[in-house]
C-alpha positions in Angstrom: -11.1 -20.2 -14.0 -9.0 -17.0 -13.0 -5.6 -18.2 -13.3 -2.8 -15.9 -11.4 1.0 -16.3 -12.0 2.9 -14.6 -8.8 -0.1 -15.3 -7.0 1.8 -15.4 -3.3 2.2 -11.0 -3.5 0.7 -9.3 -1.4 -1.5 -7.5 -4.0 -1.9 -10.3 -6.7 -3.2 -12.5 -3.1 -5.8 -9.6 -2.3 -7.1 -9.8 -6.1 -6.9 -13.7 -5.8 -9.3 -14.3 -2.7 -11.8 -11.1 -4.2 -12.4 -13.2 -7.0 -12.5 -16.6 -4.5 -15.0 -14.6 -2.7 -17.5 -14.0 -5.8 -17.5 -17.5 -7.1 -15.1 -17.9 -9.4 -12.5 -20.8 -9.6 -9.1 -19.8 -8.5 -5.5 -21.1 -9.1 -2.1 -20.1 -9.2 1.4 -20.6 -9.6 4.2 -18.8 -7.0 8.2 -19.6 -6.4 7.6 -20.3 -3.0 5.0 -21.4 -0.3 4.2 -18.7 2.5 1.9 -17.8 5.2 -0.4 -15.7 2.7 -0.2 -19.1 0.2 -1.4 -21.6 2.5 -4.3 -19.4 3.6 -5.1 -19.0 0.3 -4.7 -22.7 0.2 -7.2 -23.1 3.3 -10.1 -21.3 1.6 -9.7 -23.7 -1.3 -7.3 -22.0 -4.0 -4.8 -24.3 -5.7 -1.1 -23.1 -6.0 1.4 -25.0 -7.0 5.1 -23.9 -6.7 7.2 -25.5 -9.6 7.1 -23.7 -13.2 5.4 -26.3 -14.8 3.1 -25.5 -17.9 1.8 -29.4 -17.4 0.2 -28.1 -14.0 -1.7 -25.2 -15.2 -5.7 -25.9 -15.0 -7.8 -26.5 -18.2 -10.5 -24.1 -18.5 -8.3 -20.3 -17.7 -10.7 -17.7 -18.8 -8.1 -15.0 -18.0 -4.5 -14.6 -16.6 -3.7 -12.2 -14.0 0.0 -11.0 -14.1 1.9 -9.2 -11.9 5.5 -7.5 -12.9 7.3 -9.5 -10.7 7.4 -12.4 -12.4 10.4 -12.6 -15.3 9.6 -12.8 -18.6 10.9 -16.1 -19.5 9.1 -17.9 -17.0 8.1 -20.7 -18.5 4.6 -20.7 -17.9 4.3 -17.2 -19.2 5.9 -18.1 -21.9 3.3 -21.1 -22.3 0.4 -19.3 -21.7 1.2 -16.1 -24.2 2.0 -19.3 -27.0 -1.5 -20.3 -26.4 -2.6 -16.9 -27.3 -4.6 -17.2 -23.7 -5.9 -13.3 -22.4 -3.4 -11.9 -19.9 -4.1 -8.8 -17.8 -1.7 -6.9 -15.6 -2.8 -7.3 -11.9 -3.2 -3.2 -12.2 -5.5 -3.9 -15.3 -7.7 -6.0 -13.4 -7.5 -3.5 -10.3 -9.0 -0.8 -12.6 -11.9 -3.1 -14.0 -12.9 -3.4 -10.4 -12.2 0.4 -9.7 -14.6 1.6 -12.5 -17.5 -0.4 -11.2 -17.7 2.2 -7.9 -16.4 5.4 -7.1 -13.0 4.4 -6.6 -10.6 5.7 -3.8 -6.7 5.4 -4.6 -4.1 5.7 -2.5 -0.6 6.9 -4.3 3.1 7.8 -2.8 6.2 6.6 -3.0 5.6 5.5 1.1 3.0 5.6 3.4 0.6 4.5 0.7 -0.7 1.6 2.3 -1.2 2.5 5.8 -3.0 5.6 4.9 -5.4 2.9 2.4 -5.7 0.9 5.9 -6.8 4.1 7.1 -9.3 5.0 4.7 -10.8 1.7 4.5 -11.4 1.2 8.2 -12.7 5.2 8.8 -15.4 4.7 5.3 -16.3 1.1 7.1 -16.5 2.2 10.8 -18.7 5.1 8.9 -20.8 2.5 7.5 -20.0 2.4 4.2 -20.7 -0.4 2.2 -16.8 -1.0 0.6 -13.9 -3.5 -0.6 -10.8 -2.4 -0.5 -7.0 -3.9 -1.8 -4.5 -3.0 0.6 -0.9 -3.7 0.1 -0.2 -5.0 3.9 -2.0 -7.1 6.2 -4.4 -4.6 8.1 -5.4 -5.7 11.9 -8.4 -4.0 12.1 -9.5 -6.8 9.2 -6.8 -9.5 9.6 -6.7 -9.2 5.5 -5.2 -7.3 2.6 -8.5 -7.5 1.1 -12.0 -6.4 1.9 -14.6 -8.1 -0.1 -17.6 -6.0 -0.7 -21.0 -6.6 -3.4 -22.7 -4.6 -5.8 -23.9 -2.5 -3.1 -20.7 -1.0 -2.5 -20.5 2.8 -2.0 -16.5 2.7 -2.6 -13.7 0.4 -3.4 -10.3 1.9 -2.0 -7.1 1.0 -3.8 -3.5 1.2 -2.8 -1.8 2.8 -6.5 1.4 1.3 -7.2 3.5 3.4 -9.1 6.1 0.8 -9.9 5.6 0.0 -13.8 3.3 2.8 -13.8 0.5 0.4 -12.6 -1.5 3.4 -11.4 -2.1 5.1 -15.0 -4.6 1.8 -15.0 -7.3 3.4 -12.0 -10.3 5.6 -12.5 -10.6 6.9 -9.3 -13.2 9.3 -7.9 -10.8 10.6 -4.9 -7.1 10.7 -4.5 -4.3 11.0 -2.4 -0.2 11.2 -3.1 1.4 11.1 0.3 5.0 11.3 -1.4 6.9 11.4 -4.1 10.6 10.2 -3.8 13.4 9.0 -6.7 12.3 5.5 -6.5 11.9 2.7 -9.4 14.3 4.6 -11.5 14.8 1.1 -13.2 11.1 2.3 -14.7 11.2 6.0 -14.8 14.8 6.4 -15.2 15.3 9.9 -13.2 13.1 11.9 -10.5 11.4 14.1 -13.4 9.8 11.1 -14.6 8.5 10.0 -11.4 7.0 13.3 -11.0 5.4 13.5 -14.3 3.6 9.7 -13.8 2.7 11.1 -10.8 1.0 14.0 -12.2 -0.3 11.5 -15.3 -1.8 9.6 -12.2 -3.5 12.9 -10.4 -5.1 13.7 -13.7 -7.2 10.4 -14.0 -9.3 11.4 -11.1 -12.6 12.3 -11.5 -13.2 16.1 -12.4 -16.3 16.0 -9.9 -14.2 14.2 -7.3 -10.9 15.4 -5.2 -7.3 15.1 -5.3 -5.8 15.2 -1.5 -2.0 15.5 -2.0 1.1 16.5 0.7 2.2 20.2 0.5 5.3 21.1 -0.8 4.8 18.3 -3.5 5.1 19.0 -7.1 1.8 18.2 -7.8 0.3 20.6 -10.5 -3.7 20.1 -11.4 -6.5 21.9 -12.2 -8.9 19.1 -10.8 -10.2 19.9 -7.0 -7.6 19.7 -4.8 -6.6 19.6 -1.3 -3.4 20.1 0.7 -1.8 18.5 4.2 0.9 18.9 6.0 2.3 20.7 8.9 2.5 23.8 7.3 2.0 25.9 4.1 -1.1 23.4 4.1 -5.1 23.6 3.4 -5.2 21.2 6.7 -2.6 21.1 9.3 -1.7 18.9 12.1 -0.5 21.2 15.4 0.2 20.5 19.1 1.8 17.4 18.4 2.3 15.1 21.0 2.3 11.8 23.2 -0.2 10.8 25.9 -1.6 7.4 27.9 0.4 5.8 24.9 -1.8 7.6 22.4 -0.4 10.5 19.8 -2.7 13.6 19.7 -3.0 16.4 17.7 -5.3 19.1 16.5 -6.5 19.4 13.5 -6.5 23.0 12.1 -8.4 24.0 8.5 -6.6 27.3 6.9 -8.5 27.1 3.9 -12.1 29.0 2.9 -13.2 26.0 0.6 -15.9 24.8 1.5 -14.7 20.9 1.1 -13.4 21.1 4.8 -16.1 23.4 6.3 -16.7 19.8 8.7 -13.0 19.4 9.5 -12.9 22.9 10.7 -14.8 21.6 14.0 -13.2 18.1 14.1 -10.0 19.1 16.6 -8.1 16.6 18.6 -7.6 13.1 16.9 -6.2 10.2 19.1 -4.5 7.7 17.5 -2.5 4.7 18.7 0.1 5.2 16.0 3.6 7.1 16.6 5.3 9.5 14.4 5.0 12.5 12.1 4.7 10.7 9.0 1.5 8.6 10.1 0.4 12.0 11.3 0.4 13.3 8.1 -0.7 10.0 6.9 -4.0 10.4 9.1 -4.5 13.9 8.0 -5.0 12.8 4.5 -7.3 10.0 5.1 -8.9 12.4 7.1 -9.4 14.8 4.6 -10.6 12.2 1.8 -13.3 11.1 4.1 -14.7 13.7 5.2 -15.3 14.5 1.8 -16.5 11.2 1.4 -19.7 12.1 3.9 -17.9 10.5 7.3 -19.1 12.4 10.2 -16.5 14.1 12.6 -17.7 11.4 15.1 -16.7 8.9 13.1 -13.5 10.3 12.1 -12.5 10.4 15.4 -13.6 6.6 16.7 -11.8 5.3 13.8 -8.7 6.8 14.2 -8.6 6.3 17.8 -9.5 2.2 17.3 -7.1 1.3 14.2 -5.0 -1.1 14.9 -1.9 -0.6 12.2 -0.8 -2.6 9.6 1.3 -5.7 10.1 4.9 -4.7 9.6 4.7 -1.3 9.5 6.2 0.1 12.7 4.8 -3.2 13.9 5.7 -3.4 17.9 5.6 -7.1 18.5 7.6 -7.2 21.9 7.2 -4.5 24.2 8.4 -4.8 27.6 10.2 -2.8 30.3 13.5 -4.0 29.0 12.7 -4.6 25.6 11.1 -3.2 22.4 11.4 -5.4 19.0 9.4 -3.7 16.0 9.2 -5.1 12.7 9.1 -2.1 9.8 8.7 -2.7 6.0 10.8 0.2 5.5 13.2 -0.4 2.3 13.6 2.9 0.9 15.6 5.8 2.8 13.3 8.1 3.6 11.1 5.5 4.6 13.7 4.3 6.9 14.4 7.3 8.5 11.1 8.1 9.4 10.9 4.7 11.6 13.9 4.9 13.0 13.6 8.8 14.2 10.0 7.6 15.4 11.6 4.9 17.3 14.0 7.1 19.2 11.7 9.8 19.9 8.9 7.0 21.4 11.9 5.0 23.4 14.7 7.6 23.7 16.5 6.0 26.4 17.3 2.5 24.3 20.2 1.3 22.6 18.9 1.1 19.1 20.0 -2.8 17.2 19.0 -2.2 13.5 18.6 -5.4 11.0 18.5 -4.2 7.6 17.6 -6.7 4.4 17.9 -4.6 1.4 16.0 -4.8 -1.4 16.5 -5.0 -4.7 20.3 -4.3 -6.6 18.9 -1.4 -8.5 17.2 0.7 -5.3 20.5 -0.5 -3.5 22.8 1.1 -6.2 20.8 4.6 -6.6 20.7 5.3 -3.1 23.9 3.2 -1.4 25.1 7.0 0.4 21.5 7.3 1.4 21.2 4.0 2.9 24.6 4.0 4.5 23.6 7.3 6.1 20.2 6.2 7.2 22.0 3.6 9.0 24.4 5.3 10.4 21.6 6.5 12.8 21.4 3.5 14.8 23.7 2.2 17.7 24.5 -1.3 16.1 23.9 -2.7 12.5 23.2 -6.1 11.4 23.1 -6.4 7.4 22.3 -9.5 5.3 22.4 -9.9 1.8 20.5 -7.8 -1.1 17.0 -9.5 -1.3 16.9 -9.7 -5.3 13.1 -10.2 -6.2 12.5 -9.7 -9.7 16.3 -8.4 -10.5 19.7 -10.3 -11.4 22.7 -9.2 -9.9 24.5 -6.0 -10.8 28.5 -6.3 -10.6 29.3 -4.0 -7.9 26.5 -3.6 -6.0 26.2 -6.0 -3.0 25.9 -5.8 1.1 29.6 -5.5 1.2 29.8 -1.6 -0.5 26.6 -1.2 1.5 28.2 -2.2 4.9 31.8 -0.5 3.9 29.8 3.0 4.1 28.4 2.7 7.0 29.5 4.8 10.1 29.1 2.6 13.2 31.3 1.0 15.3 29.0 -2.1 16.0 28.2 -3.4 12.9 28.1 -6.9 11.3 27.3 -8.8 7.9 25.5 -11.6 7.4 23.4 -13.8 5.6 19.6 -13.8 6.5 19.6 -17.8 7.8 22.9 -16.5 10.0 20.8 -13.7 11.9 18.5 -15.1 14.4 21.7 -16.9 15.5 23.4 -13.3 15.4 20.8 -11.6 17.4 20.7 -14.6 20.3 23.9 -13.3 21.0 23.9 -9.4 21.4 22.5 -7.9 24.6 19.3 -6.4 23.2 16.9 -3.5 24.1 15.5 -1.8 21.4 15.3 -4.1 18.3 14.4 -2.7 14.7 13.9 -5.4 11.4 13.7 -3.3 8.6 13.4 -4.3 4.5 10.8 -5.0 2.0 12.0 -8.8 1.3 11.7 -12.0 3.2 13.5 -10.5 6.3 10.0 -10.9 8.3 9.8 -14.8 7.8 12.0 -14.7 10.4 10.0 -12.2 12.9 8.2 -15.5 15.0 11.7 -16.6 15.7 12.9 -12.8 17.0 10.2 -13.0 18.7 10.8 -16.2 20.8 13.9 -15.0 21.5 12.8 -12.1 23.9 10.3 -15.2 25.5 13.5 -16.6 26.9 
């Protein structure tokens, strides 16, 4: 028996039905039922929702943990009383990592649709591979991909939060960004760089390190650059056609690690913006070097399907747009929301923000406010708190006083469906990293009437 407390994230679910998947019995404890709980539920994993040492199974051969869950929870608390094993969900994702050549996905954002990326080129390619993906992919309906001892690769979103990613081995890597975030871990930007760099430097020295230009990466390992310019590869001629972004890929490097990309040159991709660009460059780069043909590079990018809530266009009509965005940091934010009026320019912009967490909403509040600012009207709920306790001070209310709009509102996330039925919409954007998309079936019905 696996036992897994916090076992309704998105990650800890992944590592959940992997283990389902290879015969071992599964159970868990969570705060609260979801979507991703009752599928796990469906495929015969127990989960009970009330912190209840009396409900834990008999028989736990280990305890997978993730940070989330507070340390005084009481079956935690149990559990470590009982002197059973406990292992941080990262742990257990680097026991599985050093059992292949592992493939791990780092950055402050766009880490987990450029590991949706990967995975779907290496198994388009043919590649026998599982893969943990922090998002819902469509290509596979799943965070998860659940390979066998055959495997050629297991790919690997790295968290950086609690420094999770110091756990991995991997044999290739990529850093797509590195922004001040989870200061309530690192404490200040230096800090983030220098795990970042701890990360890089657990990569295989046979292997390759794919990071964005400009970063402040520094490693002898072999390494690769991306980026629009000052790059090893490049992404020129950006631009939109038949619904599809193009560009060509340009090589302005000798090594001979992209001697393949040099001849791959336009890649079609139904994804919009310059950061999935980039994000496609890099999972570009890492598979060629994994041995995918330019063929295949191509066909893959041109037939993935996104990852559920990630500039996620659920209503798209003459009239209306509604895309629902993960987005929760600022630069993350601003990225979808510039993407958004570049690919419908002509649209009055309606922007529901849930932020998350008290400590993210306290180091960047200006940020935020700016960010926001962008849009033509603003609807703001309350912070989503996860793991944290309140901080006196920081709340939706500073948040909202900052922002520059004219059309802007506050209120609480059971008041906004409610909120939205009444404004004249066209171009509709939810954004945060909390329970704000719970409410994305009901949006969505909205736009049916």
């Amino acid at each position: 028996m696996i036992y897994f407390l916090g076992i309704g994230g998105i990650g800890m679910s992944a590592l959940a039905k992997f283990y389902k998947a290879k015969g071992y019995a599964v159970a868990g404890y969570d705060r609260t039922s979801t979507a991703l709980t009752k599928s796990m539920e469906a495929e015969g994993i127990s989960i009970h929702y009330v912190d209840d040492p009396s409900l834990i199974p008999d028989g736990i051969e280990f305890v997978v943990l993730t940070p989330a869950v507070p340390a005084d929870t009481k079956e935690l608390v149990y559990l470590r009383e009982k002197n059973v094993q406990i292992l941080k969900r990262a742990q257990v994702l680097g026991m599985i990592s050093r059992e292949h050549a592992g493939v791990a996905v780092a950055g402050s954002h766009g880490k987990t649709t450029t590991t949706a990326l990967v995975s779907h080129i290496l198994m388009t390619a043919g590649k026998h591979i599982s893969a943990f993906i922090g998002g819902i992919a469509r290509n596979f309906d799943s965070n998860v991909v659940i390979g066998d001892e055959h495997d050629d690769f297991v790919v690997m979103e790295a968290d950086e939060y609690d420094r999770s990613f110091m756990q991995l081995s991997p044999y290739a890597s990529i850093v797509t960004s590195i922004d001040a975030d989870h200061l309530d871990i690192y404490g200040d930007y230096e800090h983030v760089v220098e795990g970042f760099n701890q990360f890089v430097e657990k990569n295989a020295d046979n292997g390759l390190v794919v990071y964005h230009a400009g970063l402040p990466i520094k490693t002898d390992k072999p390494h690769i650059t991306y980026g629009f310019s000052n790059a090893d590869v490049l992404a020129e001629n950006i631009r939109i056609a038949d619904g599809l972004t193009e560009f060509e890929v340009v090589v302005a490097s000798d090594d001979k690690i992209l001697d393949n990309l040099k001849s791959l040159g336009t890649i079609r991709m139904p994804l919009y913006g310059d950061h999935n660009v980039q994000n496609a460059l890099a999972a570009l780069t890492v598979c060629s070097f994994l041995g995918v043909s330019n063929e295949d590079l191509k066909q893959a990018l041109l037939t993935f399907k996104g990852v559920k809530s990630r500039f996620d266009i659920r209503v798209r009509n003459e009239k209306h747009v509604y895309i629902d965005d993960f987005g929760h940091h600022p630069e993350e934010m601003k990225a979808t929301l510039m993407t958004a009026r570049k690919v419908f320019p002509d649209m009055k912009m309606t922007v529901v923000f849930q932020p998350h967490l008290f400590t993210r909403t306290r180091d960047f509040m200006d940020e935020f406010a700016a960010v926001l600012s962008m849009a033509d009207r603003v609807v703001l709920t309350e912070i989503y708190p996860a793991r944290e306790l309140p901080i006196e001070g920081v709340n939706s209310e500073a948040l909202f006083d900052r922002i520059n709009s004219r059309d802007k509102s506050l209120c609480s996330k059971s008041e906004v469906v409610e909120k939205l039925k009444g404004l004249d919409l066209e171009l509709l954007i939810t954004l945060g990293a909390g329970d704000i998309h719970a409410l994305v079936p009901e949006i969505e019905q909205i736009f049916d009437k």
